[in-house]
C-alpha beads as a LAMMPS data file, in Angstrom:
LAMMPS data file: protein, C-alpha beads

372 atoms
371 bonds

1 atom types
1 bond types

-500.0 500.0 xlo xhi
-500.0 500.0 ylo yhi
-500.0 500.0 zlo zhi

Masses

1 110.0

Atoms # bond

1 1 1 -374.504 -166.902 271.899
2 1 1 -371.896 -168.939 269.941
3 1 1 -368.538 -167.602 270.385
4 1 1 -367.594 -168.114 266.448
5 1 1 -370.738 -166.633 265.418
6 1 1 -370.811 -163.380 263.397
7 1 1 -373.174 -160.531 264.954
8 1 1 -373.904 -156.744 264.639
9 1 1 -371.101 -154.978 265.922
10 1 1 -371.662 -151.033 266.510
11 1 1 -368.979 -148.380 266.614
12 1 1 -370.354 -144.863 267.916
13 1 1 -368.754 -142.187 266.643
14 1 1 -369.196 -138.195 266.910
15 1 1 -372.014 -137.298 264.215
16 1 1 -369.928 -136.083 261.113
17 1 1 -366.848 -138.523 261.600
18 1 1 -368.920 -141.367 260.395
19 1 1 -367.091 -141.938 256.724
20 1 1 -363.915 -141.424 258.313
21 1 1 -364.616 -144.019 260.887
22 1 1 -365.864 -146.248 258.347
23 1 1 -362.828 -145.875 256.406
24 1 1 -360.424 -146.650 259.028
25 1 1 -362.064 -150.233 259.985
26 1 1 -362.137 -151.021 256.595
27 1 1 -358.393 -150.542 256.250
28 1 1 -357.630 -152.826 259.652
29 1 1 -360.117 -155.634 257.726
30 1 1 -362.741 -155.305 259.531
31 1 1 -366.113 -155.895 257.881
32 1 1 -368.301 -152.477 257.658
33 1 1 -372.076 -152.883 256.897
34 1 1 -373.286 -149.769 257.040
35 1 1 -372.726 -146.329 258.318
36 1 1 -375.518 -144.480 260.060
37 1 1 -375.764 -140.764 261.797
38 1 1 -373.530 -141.338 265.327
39 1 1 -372.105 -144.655 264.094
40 1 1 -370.718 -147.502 262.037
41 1 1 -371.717 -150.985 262.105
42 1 1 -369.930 -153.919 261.023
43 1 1 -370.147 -157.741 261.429
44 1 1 -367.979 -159.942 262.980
45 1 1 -367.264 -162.248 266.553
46 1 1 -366.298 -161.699 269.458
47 1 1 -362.333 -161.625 268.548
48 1 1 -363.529 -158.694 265.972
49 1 1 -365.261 -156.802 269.222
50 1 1 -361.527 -157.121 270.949
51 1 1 -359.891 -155.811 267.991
52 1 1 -361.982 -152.738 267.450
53 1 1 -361.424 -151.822 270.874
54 1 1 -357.687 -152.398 270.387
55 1 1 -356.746 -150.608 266.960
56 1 1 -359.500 -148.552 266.386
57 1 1 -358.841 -144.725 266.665
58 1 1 -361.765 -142.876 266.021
59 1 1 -364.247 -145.097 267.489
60 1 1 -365.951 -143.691 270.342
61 1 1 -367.537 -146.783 272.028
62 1 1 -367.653 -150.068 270.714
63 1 1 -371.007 -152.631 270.802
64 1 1 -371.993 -156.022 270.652
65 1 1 -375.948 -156.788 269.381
66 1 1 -375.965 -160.186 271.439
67 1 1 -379.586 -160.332 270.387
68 1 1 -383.426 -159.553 270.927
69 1 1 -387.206 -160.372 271.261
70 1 1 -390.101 -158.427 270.313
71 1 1 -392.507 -157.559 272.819
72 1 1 -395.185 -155.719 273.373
73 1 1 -395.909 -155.052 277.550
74 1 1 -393.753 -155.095 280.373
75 1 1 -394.789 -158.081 281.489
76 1 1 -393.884 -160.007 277.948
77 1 1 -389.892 -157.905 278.245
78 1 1 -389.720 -159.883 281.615
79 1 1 -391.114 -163.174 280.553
80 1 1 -388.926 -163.009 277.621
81 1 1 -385.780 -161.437 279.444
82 1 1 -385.702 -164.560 281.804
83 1 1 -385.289 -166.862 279.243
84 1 1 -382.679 -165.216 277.218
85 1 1 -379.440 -167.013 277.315
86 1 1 -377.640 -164.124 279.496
87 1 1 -375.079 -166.828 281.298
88 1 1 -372.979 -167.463 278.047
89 1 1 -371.799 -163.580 278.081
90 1 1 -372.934 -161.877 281.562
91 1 1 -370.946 -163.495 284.964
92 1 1 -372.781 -163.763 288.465
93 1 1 -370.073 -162.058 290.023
94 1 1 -369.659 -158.782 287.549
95 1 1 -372.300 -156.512 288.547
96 1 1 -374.181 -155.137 285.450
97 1 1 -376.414 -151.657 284.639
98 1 1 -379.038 -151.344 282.353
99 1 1 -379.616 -148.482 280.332
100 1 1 -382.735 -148.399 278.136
101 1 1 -384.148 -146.087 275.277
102 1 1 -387.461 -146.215 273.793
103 1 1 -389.492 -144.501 270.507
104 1 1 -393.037 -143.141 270.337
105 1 1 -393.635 -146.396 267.481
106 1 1 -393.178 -149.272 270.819
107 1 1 -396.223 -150.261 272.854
108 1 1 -393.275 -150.145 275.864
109 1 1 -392.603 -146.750 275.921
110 1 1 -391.110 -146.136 279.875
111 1 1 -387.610 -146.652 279.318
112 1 1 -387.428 -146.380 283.810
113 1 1 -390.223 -149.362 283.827
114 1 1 -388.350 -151.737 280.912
115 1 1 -384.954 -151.128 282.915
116 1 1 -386.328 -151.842 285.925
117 1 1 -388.098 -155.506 284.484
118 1 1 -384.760 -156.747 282.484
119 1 1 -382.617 -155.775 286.205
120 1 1 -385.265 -158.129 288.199
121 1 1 -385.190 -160.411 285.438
122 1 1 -381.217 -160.511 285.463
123 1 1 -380.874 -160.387 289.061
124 1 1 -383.818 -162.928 290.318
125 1 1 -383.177 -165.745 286.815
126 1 1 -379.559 -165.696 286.965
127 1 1 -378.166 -164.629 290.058
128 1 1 -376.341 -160.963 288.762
129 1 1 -375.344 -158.322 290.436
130 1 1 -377.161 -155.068 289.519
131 1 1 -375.440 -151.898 290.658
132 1 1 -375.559 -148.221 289.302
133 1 1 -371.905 -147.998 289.117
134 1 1 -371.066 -151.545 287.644
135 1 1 -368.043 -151.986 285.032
136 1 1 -370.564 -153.936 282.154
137 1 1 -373.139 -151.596 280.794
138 1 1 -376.330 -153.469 278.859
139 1 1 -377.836 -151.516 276.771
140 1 1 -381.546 -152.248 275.660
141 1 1 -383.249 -150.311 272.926
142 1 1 -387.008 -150.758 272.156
143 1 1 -387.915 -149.735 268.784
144 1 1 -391.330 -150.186 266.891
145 1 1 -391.579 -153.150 269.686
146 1 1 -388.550 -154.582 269.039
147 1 1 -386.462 -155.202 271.783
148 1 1 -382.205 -155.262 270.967
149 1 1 -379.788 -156.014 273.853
150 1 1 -376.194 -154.520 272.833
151 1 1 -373.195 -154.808 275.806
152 1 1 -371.024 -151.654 275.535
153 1 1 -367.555 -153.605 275.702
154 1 1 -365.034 -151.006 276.372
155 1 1 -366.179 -149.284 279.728
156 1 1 -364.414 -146.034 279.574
157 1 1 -364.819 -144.048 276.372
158 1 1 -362.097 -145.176 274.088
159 1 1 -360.745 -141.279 273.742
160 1 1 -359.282 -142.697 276.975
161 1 1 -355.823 -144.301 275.898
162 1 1 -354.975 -145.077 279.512
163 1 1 -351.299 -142.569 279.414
164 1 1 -352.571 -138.876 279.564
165 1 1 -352.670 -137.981 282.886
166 1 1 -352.594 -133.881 282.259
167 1 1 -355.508 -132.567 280.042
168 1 1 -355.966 -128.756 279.484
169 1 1 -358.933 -126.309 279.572
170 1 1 -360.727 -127.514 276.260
171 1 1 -359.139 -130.645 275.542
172 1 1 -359.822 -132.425 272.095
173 1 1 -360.488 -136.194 272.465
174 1 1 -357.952 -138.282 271.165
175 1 1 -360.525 -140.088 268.953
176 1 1 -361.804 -137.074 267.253
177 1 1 -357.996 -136.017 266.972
178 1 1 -357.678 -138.856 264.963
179 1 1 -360.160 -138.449 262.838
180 1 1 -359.377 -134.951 262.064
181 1 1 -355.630 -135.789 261.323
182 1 1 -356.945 -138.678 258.709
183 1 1 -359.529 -136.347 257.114
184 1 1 -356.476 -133.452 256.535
185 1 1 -355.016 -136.804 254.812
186 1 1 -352.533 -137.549 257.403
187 1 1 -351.313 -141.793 257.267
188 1 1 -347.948 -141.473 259.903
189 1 1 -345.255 -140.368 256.995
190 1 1 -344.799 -136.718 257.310
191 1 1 -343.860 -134.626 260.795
192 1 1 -346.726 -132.525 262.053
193 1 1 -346.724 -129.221 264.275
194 1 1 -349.521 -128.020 266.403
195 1 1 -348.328 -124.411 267.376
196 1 1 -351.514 -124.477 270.425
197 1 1 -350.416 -127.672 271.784
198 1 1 -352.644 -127.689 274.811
199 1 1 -351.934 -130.990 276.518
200 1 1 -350.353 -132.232 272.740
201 1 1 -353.437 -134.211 271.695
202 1 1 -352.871 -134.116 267.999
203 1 1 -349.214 -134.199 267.964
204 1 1 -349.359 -137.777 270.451
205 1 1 -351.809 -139.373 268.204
206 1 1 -349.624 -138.277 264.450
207 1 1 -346.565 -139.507 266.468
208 1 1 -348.808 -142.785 267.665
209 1 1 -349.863 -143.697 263.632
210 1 1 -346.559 -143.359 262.783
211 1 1 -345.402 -145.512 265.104
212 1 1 -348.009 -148.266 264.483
213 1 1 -348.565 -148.675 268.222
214 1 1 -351.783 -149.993 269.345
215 1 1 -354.237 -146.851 270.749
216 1 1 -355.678 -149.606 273.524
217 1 1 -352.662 -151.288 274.244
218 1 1 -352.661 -149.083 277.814
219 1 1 -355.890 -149.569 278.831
220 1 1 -358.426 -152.347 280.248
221 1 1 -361.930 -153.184 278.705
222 1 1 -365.537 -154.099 279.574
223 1 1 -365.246 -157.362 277.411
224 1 1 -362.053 -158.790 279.939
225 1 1 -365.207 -159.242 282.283
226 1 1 -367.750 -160.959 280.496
227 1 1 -367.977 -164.709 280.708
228 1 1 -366.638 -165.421 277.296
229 1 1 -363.290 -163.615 277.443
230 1 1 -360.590 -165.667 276.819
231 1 1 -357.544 -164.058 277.983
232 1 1 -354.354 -166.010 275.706
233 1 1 -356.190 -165.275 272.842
234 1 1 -356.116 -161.291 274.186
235 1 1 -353.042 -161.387 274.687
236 1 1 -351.954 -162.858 271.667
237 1 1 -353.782 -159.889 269.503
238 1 1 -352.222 -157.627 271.699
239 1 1 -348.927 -159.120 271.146
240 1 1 -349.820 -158.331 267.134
241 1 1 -348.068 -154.806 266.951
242 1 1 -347.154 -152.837 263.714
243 1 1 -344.256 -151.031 265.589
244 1 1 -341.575 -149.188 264.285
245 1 1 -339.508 -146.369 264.495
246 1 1 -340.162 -143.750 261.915
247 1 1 -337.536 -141.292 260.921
248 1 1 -339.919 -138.432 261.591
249 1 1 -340.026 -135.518 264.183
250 1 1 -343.948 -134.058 265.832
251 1 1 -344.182 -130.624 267.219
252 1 1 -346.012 -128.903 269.429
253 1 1 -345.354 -125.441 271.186
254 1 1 -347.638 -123.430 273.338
255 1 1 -347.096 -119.702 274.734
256 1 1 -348.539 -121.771 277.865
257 1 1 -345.865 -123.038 279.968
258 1 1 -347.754 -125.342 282.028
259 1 1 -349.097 -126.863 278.546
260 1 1 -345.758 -127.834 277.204
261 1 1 -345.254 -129.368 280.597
262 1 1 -348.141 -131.350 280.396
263 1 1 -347.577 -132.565 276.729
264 1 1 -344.216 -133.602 277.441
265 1 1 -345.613 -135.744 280.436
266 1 1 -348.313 -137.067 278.375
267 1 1 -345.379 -137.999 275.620
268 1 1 -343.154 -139.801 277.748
269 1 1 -346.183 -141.856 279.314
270 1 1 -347.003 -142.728 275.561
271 1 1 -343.862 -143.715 274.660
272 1 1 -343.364 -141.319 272.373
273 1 1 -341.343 -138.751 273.808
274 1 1 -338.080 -139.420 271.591
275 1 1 -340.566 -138.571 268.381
276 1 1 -342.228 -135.235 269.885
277 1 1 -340.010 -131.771 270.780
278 1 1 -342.408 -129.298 272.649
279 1 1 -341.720 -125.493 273.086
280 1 1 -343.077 -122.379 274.616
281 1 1 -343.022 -120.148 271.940
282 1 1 -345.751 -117.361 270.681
283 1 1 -347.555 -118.057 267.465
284 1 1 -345.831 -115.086 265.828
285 1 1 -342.362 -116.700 266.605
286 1 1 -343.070 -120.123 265.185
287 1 1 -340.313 -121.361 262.786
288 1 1 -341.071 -124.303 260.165
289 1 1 -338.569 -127.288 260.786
290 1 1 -336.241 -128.206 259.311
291 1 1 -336.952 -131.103 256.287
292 1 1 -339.571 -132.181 254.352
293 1 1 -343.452 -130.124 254.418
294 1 1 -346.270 -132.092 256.318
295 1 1 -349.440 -131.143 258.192
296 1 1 -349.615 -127.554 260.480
297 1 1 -352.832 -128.984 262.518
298 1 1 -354.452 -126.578 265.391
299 1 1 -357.327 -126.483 267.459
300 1 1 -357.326 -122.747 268.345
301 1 1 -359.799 -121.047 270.995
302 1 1 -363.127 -120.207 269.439
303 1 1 -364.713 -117.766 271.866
304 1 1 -367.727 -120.148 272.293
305 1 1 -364.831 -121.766 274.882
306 1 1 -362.175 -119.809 275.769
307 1 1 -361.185 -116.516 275.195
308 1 1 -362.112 -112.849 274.425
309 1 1 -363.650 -112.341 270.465
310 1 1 -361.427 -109.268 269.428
311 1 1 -358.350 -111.057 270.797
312 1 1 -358.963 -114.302 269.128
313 1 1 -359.177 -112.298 265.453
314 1 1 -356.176 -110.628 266.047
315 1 1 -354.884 -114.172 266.678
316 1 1 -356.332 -115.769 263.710
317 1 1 -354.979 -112.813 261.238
318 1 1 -351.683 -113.292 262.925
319 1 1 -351.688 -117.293 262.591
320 1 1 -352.451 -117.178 258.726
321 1 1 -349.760 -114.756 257.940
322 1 1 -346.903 -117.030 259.770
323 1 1 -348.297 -120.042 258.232
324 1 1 -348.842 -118.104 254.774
325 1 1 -345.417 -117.085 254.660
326 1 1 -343.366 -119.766 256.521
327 1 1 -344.853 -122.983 255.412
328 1 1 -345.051 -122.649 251.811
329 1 1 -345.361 -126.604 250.932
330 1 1 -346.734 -127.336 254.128
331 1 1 -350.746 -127.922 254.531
332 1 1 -353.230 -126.867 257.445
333 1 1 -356.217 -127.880 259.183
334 1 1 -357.809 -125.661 261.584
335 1 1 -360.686 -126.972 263.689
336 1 1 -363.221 -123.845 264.628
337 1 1 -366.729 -123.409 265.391
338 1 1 -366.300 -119.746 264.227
339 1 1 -366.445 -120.155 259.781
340 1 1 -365.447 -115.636 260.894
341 1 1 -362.124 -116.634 262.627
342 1 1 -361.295 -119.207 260.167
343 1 1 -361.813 -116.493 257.695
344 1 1 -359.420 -114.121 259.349
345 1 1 -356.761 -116.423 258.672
346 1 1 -356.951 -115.283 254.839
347 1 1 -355.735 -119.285 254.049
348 1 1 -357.278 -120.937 251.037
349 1 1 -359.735 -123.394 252.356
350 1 1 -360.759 -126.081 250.621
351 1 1 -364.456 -127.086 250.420
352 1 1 -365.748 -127.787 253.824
353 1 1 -366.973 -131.198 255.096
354 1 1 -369.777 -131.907 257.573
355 1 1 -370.101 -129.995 261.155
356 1 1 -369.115 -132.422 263.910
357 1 1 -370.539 -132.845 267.682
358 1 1 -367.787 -131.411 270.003
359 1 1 -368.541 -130.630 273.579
360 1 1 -371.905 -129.089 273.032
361 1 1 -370.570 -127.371 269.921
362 1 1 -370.403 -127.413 266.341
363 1 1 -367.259 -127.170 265.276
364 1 1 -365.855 -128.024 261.590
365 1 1 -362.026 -128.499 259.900
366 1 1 -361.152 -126.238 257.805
367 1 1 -358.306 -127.465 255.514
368 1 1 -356.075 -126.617 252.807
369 1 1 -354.192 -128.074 249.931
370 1 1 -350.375 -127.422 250.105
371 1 1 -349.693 -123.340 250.597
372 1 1 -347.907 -122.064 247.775

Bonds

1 1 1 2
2 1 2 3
3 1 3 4
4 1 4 5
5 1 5 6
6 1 6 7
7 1 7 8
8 1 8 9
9 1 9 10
10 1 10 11
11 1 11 12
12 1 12 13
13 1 13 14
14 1 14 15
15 1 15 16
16 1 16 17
17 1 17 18
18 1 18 19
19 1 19 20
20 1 20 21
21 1 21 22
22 1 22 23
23 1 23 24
24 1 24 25
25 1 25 26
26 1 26 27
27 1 27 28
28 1 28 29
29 1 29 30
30 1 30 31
31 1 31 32
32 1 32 33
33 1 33 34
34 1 34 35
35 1 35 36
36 1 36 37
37 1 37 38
38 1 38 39
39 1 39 40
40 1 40 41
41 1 41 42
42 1 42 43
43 1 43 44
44 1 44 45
45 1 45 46
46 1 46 47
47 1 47 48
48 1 48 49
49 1 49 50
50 1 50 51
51 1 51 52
52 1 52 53
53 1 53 54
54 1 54 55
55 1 55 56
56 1 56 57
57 1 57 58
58 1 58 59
59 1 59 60
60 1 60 61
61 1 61 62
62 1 62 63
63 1 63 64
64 1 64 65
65 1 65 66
66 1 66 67
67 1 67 68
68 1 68 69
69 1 69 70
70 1 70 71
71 1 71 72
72 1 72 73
73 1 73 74
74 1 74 75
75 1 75 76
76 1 76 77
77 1 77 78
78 1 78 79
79 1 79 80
80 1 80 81
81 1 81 82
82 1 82 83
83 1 83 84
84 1 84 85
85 1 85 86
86 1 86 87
87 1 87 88
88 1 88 89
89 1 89 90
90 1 90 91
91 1 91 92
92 1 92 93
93 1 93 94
94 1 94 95
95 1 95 96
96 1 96 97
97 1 97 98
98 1 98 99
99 1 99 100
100 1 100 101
101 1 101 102
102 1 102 103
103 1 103 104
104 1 104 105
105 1 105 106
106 1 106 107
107 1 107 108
108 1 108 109
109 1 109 110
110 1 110 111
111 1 111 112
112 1 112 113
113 1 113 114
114 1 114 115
115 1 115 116
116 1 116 117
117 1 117 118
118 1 118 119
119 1 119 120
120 1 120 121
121 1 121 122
122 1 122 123
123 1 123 124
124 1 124 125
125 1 125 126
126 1 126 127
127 1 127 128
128 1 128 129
129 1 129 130
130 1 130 131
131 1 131 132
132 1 132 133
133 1 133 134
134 1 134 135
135 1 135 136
136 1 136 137
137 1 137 138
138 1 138 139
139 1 139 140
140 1 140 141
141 1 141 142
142 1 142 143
143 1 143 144
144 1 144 145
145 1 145 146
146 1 146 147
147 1 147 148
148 1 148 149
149 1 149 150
150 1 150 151
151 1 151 152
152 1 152 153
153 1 153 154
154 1 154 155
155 1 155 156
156 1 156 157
157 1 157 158
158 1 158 159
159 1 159 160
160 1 160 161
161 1 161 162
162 1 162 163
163 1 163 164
164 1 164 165
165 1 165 166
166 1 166 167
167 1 167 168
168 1 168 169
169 1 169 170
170 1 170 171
171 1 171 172
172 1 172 173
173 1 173 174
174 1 174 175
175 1 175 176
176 1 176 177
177 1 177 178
178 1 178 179
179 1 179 180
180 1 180 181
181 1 181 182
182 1 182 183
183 1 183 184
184 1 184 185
185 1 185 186
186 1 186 187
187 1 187 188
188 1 188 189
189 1 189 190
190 1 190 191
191 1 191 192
192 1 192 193
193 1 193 194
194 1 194 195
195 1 195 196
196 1 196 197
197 1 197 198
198 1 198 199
199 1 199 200
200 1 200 201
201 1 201 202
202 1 202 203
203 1 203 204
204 1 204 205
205 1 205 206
206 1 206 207
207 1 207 208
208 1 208 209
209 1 209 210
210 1 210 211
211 1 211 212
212 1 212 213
213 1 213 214
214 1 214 215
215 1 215 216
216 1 216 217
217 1 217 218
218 1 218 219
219 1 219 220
220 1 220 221
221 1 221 222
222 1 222 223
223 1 223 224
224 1 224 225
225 1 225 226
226 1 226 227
227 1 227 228
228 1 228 229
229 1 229 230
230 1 230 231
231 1 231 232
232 1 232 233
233 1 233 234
234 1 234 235
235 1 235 236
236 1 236 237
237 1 237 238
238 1 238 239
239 1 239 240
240 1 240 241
241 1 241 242
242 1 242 243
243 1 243 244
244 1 244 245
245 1 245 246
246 1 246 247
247 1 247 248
248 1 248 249
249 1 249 250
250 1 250 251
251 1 251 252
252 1 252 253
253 1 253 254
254 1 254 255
255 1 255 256
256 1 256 257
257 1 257 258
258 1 258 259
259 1 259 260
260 1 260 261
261 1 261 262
262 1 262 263
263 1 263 264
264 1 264 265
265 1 265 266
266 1 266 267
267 1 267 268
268 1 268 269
269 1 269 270
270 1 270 271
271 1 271 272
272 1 272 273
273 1 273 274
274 1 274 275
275 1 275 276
276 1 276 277
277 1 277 278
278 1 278 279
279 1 279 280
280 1 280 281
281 1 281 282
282 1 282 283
283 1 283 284
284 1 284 285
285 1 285 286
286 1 286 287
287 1 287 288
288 1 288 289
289 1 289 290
290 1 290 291
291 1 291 292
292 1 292 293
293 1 293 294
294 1 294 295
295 1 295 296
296 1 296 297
297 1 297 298
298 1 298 299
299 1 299 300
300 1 300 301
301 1 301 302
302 1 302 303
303 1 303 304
304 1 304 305
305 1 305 306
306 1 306 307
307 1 307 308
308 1 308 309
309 1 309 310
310 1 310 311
311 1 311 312
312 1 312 313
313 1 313 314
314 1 314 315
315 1 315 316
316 1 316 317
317 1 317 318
318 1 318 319
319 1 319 320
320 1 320 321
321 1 321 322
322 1 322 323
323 1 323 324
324 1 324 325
325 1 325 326
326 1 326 327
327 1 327 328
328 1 328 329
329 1 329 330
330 1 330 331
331 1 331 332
332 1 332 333
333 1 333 334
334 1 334 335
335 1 335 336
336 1 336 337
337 1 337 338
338 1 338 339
339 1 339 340
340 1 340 341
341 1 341 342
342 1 342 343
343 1 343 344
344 1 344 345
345 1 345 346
346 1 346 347
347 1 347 348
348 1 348 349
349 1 349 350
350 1 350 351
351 1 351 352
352 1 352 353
353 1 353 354
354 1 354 355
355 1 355 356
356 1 356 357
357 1 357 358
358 1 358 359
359 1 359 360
360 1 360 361
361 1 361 362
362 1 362 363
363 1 363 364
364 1 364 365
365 1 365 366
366 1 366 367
367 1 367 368
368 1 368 369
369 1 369 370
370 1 370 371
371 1 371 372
């Protein structure tokens, strides 16, 4: 596979975050194709595949289509699979796992079986390691007797920025956090406030975009491992940083002790400690700051994870009369599974998007225009 070539690149994404996704590449230049249910696909090299996995926030995983056959038995996917130019991305010495899914439309139809042929074919044509616990995943997907090889290049799900050590009971992924803070219309120039902090997911990630650090620069990747990496030109993208210092403050209080602990661990191992100011405090004694309105953004309990139902709607009625009465100017989005608890907040919700995927949940933002 030529190294300046332009492929299929595939971002997965939480079903229902697609657009927003979509929306983010295209502002960092990248060029999106298409956006289908659980992803977004764009086109570009290999340096493109580094980037995503760099600057990307919302993405999920990111892929590289290095390429395909049809075929139509197992015996064809192996006679194929050992000519297929594996040595210009996969090394001898980096063991590998393959991880196959078929349709009812392919003659091939026993995802174990294929896996097993493209491992022998890997391990007995060009030497590679095979091991169930490897660092590069190959993914091979067999549709309507098609056969498309994608490497997952980032290893660890990207939600993992490499600095949060402390995570609560229900945490939301930093990815999703995101794309919930750029769907309530947040770009990095007004403070935000999470009054159930948790382990300060959404504050981190407001005080990150304003910032314009990188959300990979912490972390290693899949893609340092394959035999095309070239590691100056890494670290010359990573050395490409937006930072600055924005004249902005993030909050985040919890009546949870331990969480306000945690966040302010988790902000000083992002670097953005002198930005955030965490508090135990109650929901009913939460103050607006001081300065200009922004974005009130809160992943409460929803029963379905935590908590007892009758509590939670006192809760709920309690949080929309603090936020109706002391953040006039200010707007809110409230991520629920329950559309009955975001109701008891009495706020004026504005039309609702899509439900997204969230830890074997449903769960959807509810968001308002300024409160008046």
């Amino acid at each position: 596979m030529d190294s300046t070539a332009d492929f299929e690149i595939f971002l997965t994404v939480p079903p229902g975050l697609e657009h927003l996704l979509a929306a983010e590449a295209k502002e960092r230049g990248f060029m999106v194709e298409q956006t289908i249910p659980g992803g977004v696909s764009l086109r570009g090299g290999w340096q493109e595949v580094w980037r995503a996995n760099l600057q990307l926030r919302g993405a999920t995983r990111v892929l590289a289509r290095i390429g395909g056959f049809r075929a139509f038995h197992l015996a064809q996917l192996d006679k194929r699979a050992r000519k297929f130019p594996w040595a210009e991305i996969l090394r001898p010495d980096v063991p590998v796992k393959v991880e196959t899914s078929t349709n009812k439309k392919s003659k091939i139809y026993h995802a174990g079986a294929a896996s097993q042929r493209i491992e022998r074919a890997l391990s007995e044509s060009h030497g590679i390691i095979i091991s169930e616990d490897a660092p590069i995943t190959l993914k091979l997907r067999i549709d309507d007797n098609n056969c498309m090889f994608s490497i997952d290049t980032s290893g660890e799900a990207l939600h993992k920025r490499g600095h949060k050590a402390a995570v609560g009971k229900a945490p939301m992924r930093e990815s999703m956090a995101a794309m919930f803070l750029r769907d309530c219309g947040y770009r990095g120039e007004e403070p935000v406030l999470d009054p159930m902090c948790g382990s300060g997911t959404f504050v981190l990630e407001a005080a990150e975009i304003a910032s314009g650090v990188l959300p990979g620069r912490s972390r290693s990747f899949a893609f340092e491992q394959l035999a095309n990496f070239d590691a100056v030109a890494w670290d010359e993208l990573r050395a490409q940083s937006d930072h600055k210092t924005p004249e902005l403050m993030f909050y985040g209080s919890d009546r949870n002790t331990g969480a306000v602990e945690m966040s302010s661990q988790n902000a000083e191992r992002a670097g953005v400690a002198a930005l955030c100011s965490f508090q135990q405090r109650a929901v009913s004694d939460l103050e607006r700051p001081e300065g200009q309105p922004g974005l009130v953004i809160i992943n409460p309990p929803y029963g379905a994870r935590i908590g007892n139902k009758k509590l939670l709607f006192a809760l709920h009625q309690s949080l929309g009369d603090v936020l109706r009465t002391r953040f006039k100017g200010w707007r809110v989005g409230i991520v629920t599974s329950d559309a009955g608890l975001a109701k008891a907040t009495k706020l004026p919700f504005l039309p609702l998007g899509a439900p997204v995927a969230h830890g074997g949940l449903k769960v959807r933002l509810y968001k308002t225009a300024p409160l008046s």
